[in-house]
C-alpha positions in Angstrom: -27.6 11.0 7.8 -24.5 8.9 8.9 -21.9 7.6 6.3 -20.9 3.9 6.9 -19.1 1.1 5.1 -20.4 -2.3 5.3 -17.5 -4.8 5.0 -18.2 -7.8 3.4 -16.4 -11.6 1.9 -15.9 -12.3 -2.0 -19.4 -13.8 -1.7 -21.3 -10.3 0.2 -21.3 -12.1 3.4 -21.6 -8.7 5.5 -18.4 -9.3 8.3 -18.8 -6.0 9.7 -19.5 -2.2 9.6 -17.7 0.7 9.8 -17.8 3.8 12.6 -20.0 6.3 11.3 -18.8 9.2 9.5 -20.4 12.8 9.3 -19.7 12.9 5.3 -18.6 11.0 2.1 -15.4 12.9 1.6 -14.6 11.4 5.4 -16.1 8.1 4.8 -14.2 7.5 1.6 -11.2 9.0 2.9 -10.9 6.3 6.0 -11.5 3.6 3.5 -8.4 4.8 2.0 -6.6 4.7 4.5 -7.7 1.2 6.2 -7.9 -0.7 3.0 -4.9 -2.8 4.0 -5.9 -3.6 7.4 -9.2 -4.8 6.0 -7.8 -7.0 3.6 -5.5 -8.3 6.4 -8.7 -9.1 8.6 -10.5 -11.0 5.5 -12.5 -8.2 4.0 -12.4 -8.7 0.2 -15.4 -6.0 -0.5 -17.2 -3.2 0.9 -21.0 -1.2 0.3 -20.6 2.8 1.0 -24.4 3.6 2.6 -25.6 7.1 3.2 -28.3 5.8 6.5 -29.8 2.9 4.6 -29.4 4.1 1.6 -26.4 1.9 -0.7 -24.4 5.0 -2.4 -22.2 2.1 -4.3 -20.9 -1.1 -4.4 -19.4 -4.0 -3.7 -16.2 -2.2 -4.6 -13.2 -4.6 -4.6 -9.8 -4.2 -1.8 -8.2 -6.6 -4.3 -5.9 -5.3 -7.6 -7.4 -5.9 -10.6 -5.8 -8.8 -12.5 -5.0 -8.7 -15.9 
């Protein structure tokens, strides 16, 4: 199966999806990495899938506020 993020607004409006990524560990090390340009473009959440299977999420880009 193919790892992908699904990139989404505040309200799960799906904006986009990621390139496909031949593991978890690389999938979830991209997201790492592009965070800030995501939030930049207007992504405020994204879904981790393994195929069509949601691993986890909506995971926030945005700091928790205390």
């Amino acid at each position: 199966m193919a790892w992908t993020w699904t990139l989404e607004t505040a309200a799960g409006e799906v904006t986009g999806r990621s390139e496909e990524f031949e593991s978890r560990g690389d999938a979830e090390s991209w997201i790492g990495e592009e965070f800030g340009d995501l939030v930049n473009d207007g992504v405020d959440q994204v879904r981790l899938f393994d195929g069509d299977d949601e691993i986890y999420g909506p995971m926030s880009l945005h700091a928790e506020s205390s």
